[in-house]
VEXDREN-2710 file (C-alpha; in Angstrom, 1 decimal):
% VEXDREN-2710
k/r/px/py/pz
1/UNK/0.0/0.0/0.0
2/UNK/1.4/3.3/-1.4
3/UNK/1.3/6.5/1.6
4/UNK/0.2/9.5/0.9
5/UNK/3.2/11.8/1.1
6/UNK/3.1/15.4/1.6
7/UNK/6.3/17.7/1.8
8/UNK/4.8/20.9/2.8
9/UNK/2.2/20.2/5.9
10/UNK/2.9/24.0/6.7
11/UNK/2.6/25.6/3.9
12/UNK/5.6/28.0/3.0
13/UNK/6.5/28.5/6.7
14/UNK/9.1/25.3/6.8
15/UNK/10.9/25.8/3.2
16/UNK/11.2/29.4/4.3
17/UNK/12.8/29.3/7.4
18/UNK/14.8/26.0/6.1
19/UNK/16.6/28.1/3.8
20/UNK/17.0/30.9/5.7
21/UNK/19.2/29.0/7.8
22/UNK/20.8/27.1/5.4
23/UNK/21.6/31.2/4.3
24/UNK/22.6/31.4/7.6
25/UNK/25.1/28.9/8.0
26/UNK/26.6/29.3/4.4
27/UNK/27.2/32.8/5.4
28/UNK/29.1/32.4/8.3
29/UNK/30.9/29.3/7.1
30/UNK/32.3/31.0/3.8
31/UNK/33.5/34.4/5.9
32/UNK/35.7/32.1/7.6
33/UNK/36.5/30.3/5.1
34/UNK/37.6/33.5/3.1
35/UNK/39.5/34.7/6.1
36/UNK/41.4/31.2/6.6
37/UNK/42.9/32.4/2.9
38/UNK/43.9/35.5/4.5
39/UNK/45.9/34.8/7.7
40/UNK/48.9/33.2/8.6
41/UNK/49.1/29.0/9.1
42/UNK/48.6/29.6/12.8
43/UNK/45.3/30.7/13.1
44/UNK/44.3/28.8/9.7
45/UNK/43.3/25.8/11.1
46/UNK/41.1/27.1/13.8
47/UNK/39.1/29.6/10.8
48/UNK/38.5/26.3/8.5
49/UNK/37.2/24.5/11.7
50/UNK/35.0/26.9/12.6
51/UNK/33.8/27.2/8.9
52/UNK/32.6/23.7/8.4
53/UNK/31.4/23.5/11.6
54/UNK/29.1/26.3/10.7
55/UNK/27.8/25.0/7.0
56/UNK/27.3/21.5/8.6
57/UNK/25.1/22.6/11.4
58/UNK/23.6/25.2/9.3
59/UNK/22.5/22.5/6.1
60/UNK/21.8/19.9/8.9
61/UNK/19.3/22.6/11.1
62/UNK/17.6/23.2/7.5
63/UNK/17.3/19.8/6.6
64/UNK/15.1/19.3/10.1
65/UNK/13.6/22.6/9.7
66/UNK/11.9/21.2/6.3
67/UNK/11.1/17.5/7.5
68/UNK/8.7/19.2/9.9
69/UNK/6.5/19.9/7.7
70/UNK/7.2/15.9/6.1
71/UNK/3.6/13.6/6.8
72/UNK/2.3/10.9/5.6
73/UNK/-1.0/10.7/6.1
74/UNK/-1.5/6.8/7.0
75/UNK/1.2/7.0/9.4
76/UNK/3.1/8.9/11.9
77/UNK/6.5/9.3/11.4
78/UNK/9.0/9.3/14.4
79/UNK/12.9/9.9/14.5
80/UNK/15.7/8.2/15.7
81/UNK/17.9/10.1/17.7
82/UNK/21.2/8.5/17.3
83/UNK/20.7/8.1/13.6
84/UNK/19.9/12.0/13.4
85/UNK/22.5/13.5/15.0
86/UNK/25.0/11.1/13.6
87/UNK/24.5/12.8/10.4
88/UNK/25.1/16.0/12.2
89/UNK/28.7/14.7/12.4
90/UNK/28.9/13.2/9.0
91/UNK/28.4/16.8/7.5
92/UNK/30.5/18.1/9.9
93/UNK/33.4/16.3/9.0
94/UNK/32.9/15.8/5.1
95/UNK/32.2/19.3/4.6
96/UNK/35.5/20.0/7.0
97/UNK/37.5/17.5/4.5
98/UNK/36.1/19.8/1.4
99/UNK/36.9/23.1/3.1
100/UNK/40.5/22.0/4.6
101/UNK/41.5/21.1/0.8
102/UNK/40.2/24.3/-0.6
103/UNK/41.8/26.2/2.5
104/UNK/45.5/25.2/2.5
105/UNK/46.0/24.3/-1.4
106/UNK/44.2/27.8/-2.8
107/UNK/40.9/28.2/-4.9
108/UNK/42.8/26.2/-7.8
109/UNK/41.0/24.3/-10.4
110/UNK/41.6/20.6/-8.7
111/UNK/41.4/21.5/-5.0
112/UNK/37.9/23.2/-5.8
113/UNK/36.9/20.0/-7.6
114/UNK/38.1/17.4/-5.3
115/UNK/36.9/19.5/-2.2
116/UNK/33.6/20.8/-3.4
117/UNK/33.1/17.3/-4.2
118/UNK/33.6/15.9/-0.6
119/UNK/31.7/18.5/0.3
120/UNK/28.6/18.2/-2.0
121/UNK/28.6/14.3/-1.1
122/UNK/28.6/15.1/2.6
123/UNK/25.6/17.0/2.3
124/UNK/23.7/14.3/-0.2
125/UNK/25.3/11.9/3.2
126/UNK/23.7/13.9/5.6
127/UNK/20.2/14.6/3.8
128/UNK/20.2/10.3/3.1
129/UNK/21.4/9.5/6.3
130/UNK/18.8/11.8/8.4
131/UNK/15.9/10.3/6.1
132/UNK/17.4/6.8/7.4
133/UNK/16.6/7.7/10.8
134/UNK/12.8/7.9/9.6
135/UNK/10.7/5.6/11.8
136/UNK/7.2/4.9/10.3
137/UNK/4.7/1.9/9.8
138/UNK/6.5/1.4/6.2
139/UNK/9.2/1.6/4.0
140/UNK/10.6/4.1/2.0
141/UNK/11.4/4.0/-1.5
142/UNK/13.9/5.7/-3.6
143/UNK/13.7/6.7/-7.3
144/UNK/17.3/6.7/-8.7
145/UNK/17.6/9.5/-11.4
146/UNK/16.3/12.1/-9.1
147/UNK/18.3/10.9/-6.4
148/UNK/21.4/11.1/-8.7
149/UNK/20.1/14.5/-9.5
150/UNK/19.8/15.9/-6.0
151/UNK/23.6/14.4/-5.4
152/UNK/24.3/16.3/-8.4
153/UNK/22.9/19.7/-7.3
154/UNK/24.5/19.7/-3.8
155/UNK/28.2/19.0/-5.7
156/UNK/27.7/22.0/-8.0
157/UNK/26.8/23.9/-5.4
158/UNK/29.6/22.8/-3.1
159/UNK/31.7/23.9/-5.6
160/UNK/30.3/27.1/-6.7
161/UNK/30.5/28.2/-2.8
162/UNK/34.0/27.2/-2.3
163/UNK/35.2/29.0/-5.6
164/UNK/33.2/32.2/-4.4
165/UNK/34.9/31.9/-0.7
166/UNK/38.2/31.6/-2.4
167/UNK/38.1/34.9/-4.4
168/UNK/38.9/36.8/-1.3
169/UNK/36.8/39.6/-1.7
170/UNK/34.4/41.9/0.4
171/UNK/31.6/40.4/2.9
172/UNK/28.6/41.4/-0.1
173/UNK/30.4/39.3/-2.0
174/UNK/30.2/36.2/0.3
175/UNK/26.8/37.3/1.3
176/UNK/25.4/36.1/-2.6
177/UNK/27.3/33.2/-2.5
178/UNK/25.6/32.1/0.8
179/UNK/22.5/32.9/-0.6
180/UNK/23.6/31.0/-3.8
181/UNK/24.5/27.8/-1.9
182/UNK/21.2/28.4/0.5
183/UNK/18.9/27.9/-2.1
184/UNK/21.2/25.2/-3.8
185/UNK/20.8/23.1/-1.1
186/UNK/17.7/23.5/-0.3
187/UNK/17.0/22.6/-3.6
188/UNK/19.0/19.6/-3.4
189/UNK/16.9/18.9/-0.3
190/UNK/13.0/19.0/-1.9
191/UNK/14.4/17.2/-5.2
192/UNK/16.2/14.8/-2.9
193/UNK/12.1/14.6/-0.9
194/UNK/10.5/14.3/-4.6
195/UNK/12.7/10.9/-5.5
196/UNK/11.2/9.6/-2.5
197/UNK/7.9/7.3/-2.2
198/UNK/6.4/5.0/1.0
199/UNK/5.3/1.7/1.2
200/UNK/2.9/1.2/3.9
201/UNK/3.3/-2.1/5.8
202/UNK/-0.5/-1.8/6.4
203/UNK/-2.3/0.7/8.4
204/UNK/-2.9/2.6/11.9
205/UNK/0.5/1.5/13.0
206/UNK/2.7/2.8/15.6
207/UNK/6.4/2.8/15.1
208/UNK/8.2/0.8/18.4
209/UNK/11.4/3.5/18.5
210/UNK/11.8/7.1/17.9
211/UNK/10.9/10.6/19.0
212/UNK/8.4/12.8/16.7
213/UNK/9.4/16.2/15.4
214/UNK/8.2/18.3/17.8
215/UNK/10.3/16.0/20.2
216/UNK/14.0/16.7/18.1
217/UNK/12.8/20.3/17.6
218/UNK/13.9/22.0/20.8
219/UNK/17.4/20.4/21.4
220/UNK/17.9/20.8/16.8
221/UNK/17.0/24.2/17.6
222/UNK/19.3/25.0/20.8
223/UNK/22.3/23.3/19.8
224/UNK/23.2/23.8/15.9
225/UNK/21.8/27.5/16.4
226/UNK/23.4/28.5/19.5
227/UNK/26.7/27.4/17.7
228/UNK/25.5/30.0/14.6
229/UNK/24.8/32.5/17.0
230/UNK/28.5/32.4/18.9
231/UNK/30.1/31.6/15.3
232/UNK/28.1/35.0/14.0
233/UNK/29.7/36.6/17.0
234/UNK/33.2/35.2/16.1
235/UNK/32.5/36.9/12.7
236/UNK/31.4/39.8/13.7
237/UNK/33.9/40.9/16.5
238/UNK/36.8/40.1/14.0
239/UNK/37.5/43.4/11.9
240/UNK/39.1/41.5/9.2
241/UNK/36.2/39.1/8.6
242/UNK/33.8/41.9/8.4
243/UNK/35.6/44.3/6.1
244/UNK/37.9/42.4/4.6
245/UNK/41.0/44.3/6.4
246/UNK/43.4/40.9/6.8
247/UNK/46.2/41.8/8.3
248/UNK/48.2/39.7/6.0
249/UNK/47.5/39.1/2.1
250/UNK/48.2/36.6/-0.4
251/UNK/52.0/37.7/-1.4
252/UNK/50.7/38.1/-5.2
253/UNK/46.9/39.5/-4.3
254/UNK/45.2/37.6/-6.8
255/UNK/42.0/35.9/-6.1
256/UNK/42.4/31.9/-5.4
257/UNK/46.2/32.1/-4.6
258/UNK/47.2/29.7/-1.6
259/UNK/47.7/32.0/1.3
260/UNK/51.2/30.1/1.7
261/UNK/53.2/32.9/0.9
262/UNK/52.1/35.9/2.5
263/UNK/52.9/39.3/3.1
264/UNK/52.1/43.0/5.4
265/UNK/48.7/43.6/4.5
266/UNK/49.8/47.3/5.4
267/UNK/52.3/47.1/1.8
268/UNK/50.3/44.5/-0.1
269/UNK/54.3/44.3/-1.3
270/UNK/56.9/41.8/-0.1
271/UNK/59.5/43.6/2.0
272/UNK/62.4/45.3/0.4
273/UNK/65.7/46.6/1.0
274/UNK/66.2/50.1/0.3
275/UNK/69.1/52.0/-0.5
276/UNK/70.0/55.1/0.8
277/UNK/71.1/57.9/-1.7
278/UNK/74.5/59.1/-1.1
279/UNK/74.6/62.3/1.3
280/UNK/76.1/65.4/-0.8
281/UNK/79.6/66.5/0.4
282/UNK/80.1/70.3/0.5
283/UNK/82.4/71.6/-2.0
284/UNK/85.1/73.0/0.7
285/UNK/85.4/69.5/1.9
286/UNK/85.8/67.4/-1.3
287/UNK/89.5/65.7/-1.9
288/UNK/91.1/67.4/-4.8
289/UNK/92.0/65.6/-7.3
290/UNK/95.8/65.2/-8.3
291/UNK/95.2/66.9/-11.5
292/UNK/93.8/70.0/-9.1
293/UNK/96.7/69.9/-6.5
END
């Protein structure tokens, strides 16, 4: 017996405020990203942490944001906790693996390729893994071109995000490109719910494990958005993040150059030695020459 799915139980209310964090969470993670360029090996690591930390719990808080409004009508659908925040950490990581690539080898053809890949796969993981941890009266089945489809969306997008946080430009400039990978992945998300169909086992059934929506709302809600909120802080207190200030540069300023060699922002030019013009020596106190003795 097929189930009567239905994606949208709230109207616009759910896709809306799914992509707004989504928005959210792109945002912060490609400032930092964009700033890990910009710095010296140091504090890298600790700006590339803090970015996929950010686009993981921001695409992971949308996904759950939009299965809210996910019913099917013959059937209540629970959650599994451990299932769902497992693929919490699977985005987490992945995207980390994509960004870490893209932040210490430059916004170069094959680093953005191999890590918007990683990345655009750990987002299809986490959207396919989170559905796993579904718990209804029924099984759920998957049409294979629009799944391929929805993987397909979330690389390009993956990509097209990590290229844009690798031009090293101003904060409106990362500001489209969040909005850009927002509604990329939300996309991938609702073609992602389209490929998907249930099979009822029979009806008026109870699942024997999980927690409904409502029950994952309040700790999704706390955790992943408390983290934006501090990582927004981060962002915001830190000059160079906001205006694009660094206090170091890539050594030949060009947009997608690994920020191995770097330079005084204050210059924007390696350091040079000068030479210092001869001083004049008064007339009275020059050596004559033998032809003037």
């Amino acid at each position: 017996m097929q189930g009567t799915v239905e994606g949208f139980s709230y109207g616009l209310v759910t896709p809306v405020v799914a992509c707004v964090m989504a928005c959210l969470g792109g945002a912060l993670g490609l400032r930092c990203t964009t700033r890990a360029l910009l710095v010296a090996n140091s504090w890298r690591p600790g700006w590339l942490a803090l970015a996929s930390a950010a686009i993981g719990s921001g695409i992971w808080t949308m996904h759950f944001v939009a299965m809210i409004g996910f019913t099917v009508e013959e059937a209540p659908v629970l959650y599994d906790r451990p299932t769902t925040y497992a693929s919490l950490a699977v985005a987490i990581v992945m995207v980390g693996i994509g960004i870490f690539i893209v932040g210490y080898r430059g916004a170069t053809g094959s680093a953005l390729f191999t890590g918007g890949t990683i990345t655009g796969l750990g987002i299809a993981t986490m959207h396919y893994l989170g559905m796993a941890g579904m718990r209804l009266n029924g099984t759920l089945e998957y049409n294979t071109l629009t799944v391929a489809v929805s993987v397909a969306i979330a690389v390009v997008a993956a990509i097209a995000a990590l290229w844009a946080a690798g031009q090293v430009r101003g904060p409106l400039w990362s500001v489209g490109a969040s909005l850009v990978m927002g509604l990329a992945v939300s996309g991938m998300h609702y073609t992602g719910m389209a490929a998907v169909s249930v099979h009822l086992h029979g009806t008026g059934g109870t699942p024997a494990d999980g927690e409904s929506p409502a029950a994952l709302l309040a700790p999704m809600m706390v955790g992943p958005f408390t983290f934006l909120l501090l990582a927004g802080a981060v962002v915001l207190f830190d000059r160079q993040a906001v205006m694009s200030g660094p206090d170091w540069a890539p050594a030949v300023h060009k947009p997608g150059v690994p920020a191995g060699e770097l330079v005084s922002h204050t210059t924007r030019r390696p350091p040079s030695r000068t030479r210092r013009a001869p001083a004049r020596v008064p007339a009275h106190e020059r050596l004559r020459t033998p032809q003037n003795r």
